[in-house]
C-alpha positions in Angstrom: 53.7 1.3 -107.6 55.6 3.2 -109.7 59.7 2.3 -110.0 62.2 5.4 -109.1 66.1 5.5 -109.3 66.1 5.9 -105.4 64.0 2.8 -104.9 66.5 0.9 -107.2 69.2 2.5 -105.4 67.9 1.0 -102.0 67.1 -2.2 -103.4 71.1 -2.6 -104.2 72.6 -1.4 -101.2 69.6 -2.3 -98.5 68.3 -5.6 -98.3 64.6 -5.0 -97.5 63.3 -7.5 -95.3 59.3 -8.8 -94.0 60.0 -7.1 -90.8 60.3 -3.5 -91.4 62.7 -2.7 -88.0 65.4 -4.8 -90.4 65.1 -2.7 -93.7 65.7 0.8 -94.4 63.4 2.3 -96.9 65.6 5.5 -98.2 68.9 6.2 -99.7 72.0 5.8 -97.2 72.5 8.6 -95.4 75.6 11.1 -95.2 78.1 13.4 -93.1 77.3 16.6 -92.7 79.7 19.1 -91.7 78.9 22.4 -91.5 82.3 24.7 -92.5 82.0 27.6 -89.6 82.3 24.3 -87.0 86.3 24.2 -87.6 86.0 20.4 -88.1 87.9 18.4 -90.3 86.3 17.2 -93.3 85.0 13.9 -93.5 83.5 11.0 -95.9 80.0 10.1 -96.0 80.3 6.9 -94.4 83.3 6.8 -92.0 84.4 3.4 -90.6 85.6 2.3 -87.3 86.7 -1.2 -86.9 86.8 -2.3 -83.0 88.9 -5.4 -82.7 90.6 -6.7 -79.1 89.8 -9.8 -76.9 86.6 -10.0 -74.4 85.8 -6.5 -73.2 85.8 -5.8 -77.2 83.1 -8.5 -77.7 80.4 -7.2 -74.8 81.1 -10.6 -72.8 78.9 -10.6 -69.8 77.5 -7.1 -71.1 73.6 -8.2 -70.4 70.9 -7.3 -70.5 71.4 -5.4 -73.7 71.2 -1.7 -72.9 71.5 0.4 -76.3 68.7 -1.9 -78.6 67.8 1.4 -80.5 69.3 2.9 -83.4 72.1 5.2 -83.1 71.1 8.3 -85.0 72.1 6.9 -88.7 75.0 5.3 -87.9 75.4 1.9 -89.6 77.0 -1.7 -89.4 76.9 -4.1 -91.8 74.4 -7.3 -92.1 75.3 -10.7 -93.6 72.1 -10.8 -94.5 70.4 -12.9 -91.4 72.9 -16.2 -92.2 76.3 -16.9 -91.0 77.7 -18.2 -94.2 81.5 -18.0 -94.3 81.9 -14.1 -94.4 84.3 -13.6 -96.9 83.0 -12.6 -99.8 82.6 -9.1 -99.7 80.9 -9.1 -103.1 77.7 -11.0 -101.9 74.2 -9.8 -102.7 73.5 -10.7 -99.2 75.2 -7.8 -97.6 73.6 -4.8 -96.6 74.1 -1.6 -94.5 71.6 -1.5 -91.4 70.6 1.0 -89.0 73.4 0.7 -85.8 72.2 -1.1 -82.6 73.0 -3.7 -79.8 73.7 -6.5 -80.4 76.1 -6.2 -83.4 75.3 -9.9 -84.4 73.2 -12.2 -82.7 74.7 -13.9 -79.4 77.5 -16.4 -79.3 77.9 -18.9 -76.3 80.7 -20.9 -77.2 84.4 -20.5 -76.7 86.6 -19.8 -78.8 84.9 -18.0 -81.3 85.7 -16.2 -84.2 83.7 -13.4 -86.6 81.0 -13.6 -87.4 79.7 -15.5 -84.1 81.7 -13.6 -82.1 79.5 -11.4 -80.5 78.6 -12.0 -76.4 76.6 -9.0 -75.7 76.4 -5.6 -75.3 79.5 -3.6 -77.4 81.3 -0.2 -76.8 79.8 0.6 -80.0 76.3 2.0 -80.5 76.9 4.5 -77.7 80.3 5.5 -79.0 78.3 6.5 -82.5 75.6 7.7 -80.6 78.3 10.1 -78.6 80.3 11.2 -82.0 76.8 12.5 -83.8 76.0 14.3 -80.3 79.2 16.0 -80.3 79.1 16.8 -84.1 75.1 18.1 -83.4 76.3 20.3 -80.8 79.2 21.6 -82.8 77.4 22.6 -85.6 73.8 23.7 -83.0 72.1 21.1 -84.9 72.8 21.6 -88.6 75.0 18.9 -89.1 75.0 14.8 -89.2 78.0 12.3 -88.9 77.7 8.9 -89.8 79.7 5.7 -88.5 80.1 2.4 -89.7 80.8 0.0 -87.1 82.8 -3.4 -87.4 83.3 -5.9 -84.6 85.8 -8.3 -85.4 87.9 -9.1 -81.6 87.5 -12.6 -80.3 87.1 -13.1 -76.6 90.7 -14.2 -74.4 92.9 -13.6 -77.7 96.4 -12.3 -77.3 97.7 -9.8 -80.1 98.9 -12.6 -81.7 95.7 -14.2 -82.6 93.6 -11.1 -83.5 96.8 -9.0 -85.1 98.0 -9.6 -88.9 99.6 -13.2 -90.0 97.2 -14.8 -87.6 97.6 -18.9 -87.6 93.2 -19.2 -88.4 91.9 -21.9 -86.9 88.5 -22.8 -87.1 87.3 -21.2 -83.8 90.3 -18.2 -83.5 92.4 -15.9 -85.8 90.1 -14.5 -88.0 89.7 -10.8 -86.5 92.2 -9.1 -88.8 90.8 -11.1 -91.8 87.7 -9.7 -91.2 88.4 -6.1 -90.6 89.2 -6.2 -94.1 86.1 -8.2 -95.7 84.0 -5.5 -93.3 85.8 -2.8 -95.2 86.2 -3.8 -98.9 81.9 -4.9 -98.5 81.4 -1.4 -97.6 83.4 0.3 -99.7 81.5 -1.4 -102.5 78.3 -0.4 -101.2 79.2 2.9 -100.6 80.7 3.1 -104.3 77.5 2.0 -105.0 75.4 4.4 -103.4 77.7 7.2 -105.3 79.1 7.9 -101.1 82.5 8.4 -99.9 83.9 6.2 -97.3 86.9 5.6 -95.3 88.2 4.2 -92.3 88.3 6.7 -89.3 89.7 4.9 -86.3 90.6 1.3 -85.0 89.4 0.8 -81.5 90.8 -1.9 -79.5 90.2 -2.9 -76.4 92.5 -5.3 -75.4 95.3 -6.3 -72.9 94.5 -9.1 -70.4 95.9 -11.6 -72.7 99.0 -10.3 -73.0 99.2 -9.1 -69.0 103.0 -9.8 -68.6 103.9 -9.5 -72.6 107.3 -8.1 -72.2 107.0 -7.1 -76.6 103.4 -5.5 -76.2 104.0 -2.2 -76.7 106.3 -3.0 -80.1 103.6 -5.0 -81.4 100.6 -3.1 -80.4 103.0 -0.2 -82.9 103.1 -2.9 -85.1 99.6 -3.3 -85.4 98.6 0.1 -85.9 101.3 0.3 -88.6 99.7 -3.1 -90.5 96.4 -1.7 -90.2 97.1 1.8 -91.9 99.2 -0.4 -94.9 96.3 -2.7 -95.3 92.8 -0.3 -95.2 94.3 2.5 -96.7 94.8 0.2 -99.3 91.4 -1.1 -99.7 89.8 2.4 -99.4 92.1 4.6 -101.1 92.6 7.1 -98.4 95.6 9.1 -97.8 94.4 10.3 -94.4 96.3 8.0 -91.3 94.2 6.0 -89.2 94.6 6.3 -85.7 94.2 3.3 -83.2 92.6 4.4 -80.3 92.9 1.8 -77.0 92.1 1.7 -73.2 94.8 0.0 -70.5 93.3 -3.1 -68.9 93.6 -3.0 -65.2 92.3 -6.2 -64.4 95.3 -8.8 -65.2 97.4 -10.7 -63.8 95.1 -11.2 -60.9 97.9 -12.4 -58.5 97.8 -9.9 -55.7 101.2 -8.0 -55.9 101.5 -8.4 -59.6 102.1 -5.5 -62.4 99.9 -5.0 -65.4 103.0 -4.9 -68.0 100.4 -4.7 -71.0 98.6 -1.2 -69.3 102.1 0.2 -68.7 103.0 -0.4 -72.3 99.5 0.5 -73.9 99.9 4.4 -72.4 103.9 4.1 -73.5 103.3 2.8 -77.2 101.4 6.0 -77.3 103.8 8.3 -76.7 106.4 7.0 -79.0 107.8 9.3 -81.9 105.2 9.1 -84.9 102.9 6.4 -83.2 99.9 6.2 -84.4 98.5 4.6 -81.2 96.3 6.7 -78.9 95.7 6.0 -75.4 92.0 7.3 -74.7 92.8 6.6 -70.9 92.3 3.6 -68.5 89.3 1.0 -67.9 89.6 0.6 -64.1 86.8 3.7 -63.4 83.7 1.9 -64.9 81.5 -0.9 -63.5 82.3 -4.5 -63.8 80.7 -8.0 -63.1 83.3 -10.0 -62.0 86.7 -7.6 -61.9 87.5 -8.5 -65.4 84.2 -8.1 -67.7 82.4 -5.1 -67.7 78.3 -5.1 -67.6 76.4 -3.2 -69.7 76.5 0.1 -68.6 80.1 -0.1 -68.4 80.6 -1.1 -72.2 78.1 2.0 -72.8 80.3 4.5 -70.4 83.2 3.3 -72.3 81.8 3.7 -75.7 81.0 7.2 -74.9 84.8 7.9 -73.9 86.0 6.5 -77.4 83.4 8.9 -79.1 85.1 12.0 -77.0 88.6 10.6 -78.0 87.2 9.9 -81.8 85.4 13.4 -81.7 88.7 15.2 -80.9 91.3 13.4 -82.9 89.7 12.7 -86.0 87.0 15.4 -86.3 88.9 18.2 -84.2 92.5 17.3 -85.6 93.6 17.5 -82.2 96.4 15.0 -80.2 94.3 13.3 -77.7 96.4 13.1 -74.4 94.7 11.7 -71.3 95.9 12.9 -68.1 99.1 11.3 -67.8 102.9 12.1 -66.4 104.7 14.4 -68.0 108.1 13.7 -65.5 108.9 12.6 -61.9 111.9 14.5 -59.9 113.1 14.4 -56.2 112.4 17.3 -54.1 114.0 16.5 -50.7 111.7 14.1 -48.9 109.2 14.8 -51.7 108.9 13.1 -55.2 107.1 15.6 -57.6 105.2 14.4 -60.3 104.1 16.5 -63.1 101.1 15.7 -65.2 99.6 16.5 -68.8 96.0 17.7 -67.3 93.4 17.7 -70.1 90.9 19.5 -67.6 92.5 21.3 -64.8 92.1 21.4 -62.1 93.4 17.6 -60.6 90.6 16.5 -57.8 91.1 13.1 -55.9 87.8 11.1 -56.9 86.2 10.3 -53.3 83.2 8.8 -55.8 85.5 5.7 -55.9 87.2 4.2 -52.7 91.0 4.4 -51.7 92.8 2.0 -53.1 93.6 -1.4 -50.7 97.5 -0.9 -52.0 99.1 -3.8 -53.4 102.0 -3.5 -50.5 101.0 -1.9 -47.4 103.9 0.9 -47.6 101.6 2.4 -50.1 98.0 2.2 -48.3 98.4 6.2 -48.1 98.9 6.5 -52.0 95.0 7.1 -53.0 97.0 4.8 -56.0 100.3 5.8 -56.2 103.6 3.3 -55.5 106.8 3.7 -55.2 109.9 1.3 -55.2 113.5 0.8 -55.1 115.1 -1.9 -56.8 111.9 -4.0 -56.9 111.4 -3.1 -52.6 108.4 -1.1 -51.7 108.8 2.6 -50.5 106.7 3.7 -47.8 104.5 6.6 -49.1 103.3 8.8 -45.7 100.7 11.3 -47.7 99.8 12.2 -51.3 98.8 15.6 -51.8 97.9 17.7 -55.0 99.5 20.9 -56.6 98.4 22.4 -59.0 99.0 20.1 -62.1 101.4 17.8 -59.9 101.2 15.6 -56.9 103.5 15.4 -54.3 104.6 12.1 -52.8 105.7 12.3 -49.5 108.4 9.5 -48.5 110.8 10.4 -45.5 113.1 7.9 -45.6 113.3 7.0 -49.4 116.7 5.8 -49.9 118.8 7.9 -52.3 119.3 5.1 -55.1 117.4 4.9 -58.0 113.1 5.0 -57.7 110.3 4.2 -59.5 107.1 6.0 -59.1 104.1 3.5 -60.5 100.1 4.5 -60.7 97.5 2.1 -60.6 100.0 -1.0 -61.9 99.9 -3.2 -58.9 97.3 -5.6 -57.7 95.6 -5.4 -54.4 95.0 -7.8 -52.7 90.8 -7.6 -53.2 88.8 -6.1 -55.8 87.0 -2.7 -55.5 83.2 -3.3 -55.6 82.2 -3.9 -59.1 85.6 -2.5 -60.2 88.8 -4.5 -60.3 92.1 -4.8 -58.5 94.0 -1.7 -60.1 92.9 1.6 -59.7 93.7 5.2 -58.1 91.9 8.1 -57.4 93.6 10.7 -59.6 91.1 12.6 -62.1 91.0 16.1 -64.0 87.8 17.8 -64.3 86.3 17.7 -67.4 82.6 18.2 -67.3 82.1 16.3 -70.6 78.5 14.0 -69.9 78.0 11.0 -71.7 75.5 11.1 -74.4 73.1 8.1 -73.9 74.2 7.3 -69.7 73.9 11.0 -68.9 76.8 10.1 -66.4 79.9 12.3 -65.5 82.8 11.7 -67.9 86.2 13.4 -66.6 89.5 12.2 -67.1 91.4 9.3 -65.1 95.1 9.0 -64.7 96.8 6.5 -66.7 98.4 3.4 -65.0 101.9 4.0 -65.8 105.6 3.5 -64.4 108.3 6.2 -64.4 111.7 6.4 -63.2 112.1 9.1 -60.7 114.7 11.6 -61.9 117.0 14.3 -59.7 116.2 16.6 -62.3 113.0 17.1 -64.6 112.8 14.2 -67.5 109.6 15.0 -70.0 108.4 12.1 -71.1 105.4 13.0 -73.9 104.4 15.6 -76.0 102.1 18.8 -75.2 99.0 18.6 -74.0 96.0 18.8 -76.2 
């Protein structure tokens, strides 16, 4: 057999192994992106580093759905041992074709990188969606290629999985690790003569810090440590967003108010944030009202790659649909929204919402209160790229006009105990479930004004 450069160039980067599903026997693959698409530039090898608690990790996301590989997206082997992963200069690391699972199964708890892995991630069908939308863009002439990092540990709050972590021997490694993931392929890539950079953090996250009443400063804070820290190790000028989902599932308490999905949507919307809110999580399947089963994770993954699609590759603002301001009108409380998709449809394909009070029953997921007493709500009705709130009989005090924040005092089935019916109509189809994609309102609380208050920027 004769010896050629590219052979020695694989036998660096790509450990080749006796079973031939586990090697890859040609030269790492690159982005390509064609000029007439309009699409931002981009490295070779772009990074996305998903970090969060449970839903993050695939727990209770069997049987494993998405076992093939993604196009040629890529994750990184430790090269089949769990030795402590920290030395990102090891001969046993390789780049390896992306599939589920990222690692092999954990079944403790706690449990930190690199056994941190439960089951089936957001992440192969999130790659898989990014090279569909880049192959489409470009009517087949182009490629994109992602490199995925897991690093979130299941029931961690922000604390634990966030910089300055106290490590223990079973938590507290996830932001550790986000950075041995990158500087171990950013040497490979070197290697391999391919650019790389980090394009997005995706974190899926929330339940842990339910009633957190300093989430939204610290989920800023995070983004902020992140962009200091890989931009660092990579060299890249270019920002990194961190794109996130609101929880809906916690505290479970009938009557109680997700803080942490209130201040997930309002993080994003803060001056120069470089937090993202893709949308909420309360639309997609689940297994017990917390966890998500596979084709859940999948559906979700497929979301992110829309959101990743058009904020890094489009150089748009992602804005789900969201309000934009809340105002009295008589017996009526307007609210206005930021519609990616118009027009705004009630979703009949999930049920009305058993309200959390039973003054809002009528509210396909809207609430209102005054001074922490419910308000009844007689009919919801939509307008355009508003929806009215009828409420004779509101007293004229200050209000509060919540979506999708409350719980109820059941679960939806296979859902959990927070949700509305509010969508937009986007026909966007997921790549790999083939399943409508549209846009669902963001839980959120707003303080109804007499006059219009714009809370946001413009839409995308």
């Amino acid at each position: 057999m004769r010896w050629h450069p590219l052979t020695a160039l694989c036998s660096l980067l790509l450990c080749c192994r006796a079973d031939p599903e586990s090697s890859i026997a040609k030269s790492l693959p690159v982005t390509v992106v064609p000029s007439q698409t309009g699409l931002e530039p981009s490295w070779d090898l772009n990074g996305i580093i998903g970090t969060g608690q449970s839903l993050s990790v695939g727990v209770l996301g069997q049987p494993l759905r998405a076992t093939s590989p993604s196009f040629h997206n890529l994750k990184l082997d430790l090269g089949n041992r769990f030795f402590p992963a920290a030395e990102a200069e090891s001969s046993r690391l390789s780049l390896v074709p992306l599939r589920e699972p990222i690692r092999p199964i954990t079944h403790g708890y706690p449990a930190a990188y690199p056994g941190n892995i439960y089951g089936e991630t957001p992440h192969t069908c999130m790659a898989s969606q990014i090279t569909r939308l880049l192959l489409e863009a470009s009517q087949g002439r182009g490629d994109y290629v992602s490199v995925h990092s897991v690093v979130g540990e299941s029931g961690q709050p922000l604390s634990v999985i966030g910089k300055g972590a106290l490590r223990t021997s079973s938590t507290g490694a996830a932001y550790e690790r986000s950075l041995f993931e990158t500087r171990a392929i950013t040497r490979l890539a070197k290697a391999a003569r391919r650019s790389f950079g980090v394009g997005a953090i995706v974190l899926t996250h929330g339940e842990a810090d339910a009633e957190n009443p300093a989430y939204e400063r610290s989920l800023i804070q995070l983004a902020h440590d992140y962009n200091l820290d890989l931009r660092q190790v990579t060299g890249q000028a270019r920002a990194i967003p961190l794109l996130l989902t609101q929880q809906s599932s916690c505290p479970v308490e009938a009557g109680t108010v997700a803080r942490s999905a209130i201040a997930a949507f309002r993080a994003s919307v803060e001056p120069s944030s470089d937090v993202v809110c893709v949308g909420p999580r309360y639309q997609y399947s689940y297994t017990d009202g917390v966890h998500l089963d596979s084709l859940g994770y999948d559906r979700l993954g497929e979301k992110y790659g829309q959101a990743y699609f058009e904020t890094v590759l489009r150089g748009r603002t992602w804005r789900p649909l969201s309000p934009l301001s809340a105002r009295r009108e008589g017996d009526l409380i307007r609210v206005d929204f930021r519609v990616p998709v118009p027009p705004l449809v009630w979703a009949e394909e999930l049920p009305p919402p058993p309200a959390g009070r039973p003054e809002w029953a009528a509210g396909r997921g809207f609430e209102l209160a005054s001074h922490e007493a419910s308000v009844t709500i007689a009919a919801v009705e939509i307008s355009e790229n508003s929806v009215l709130i009828h409420a004779p009989g509101a007293p004229s005090g200050p209000l509060l006009v919540r979506y999708a924040a409350t719980a109820a005092l059941a679960s939806r089935p296979h859902g959990t105990r927070r949700w509305g019916q509010l969508r937009d109509s986007d026909p966007f189809i997921g790549a790999t479930t083939r399943t409508p994609q549209p846009n669902y309102a963001v839980t959120f609380e707003l303080e109804v004004q007499s006059q219009r208050a714009e809370l946001g920027s413009p839409s995308r």
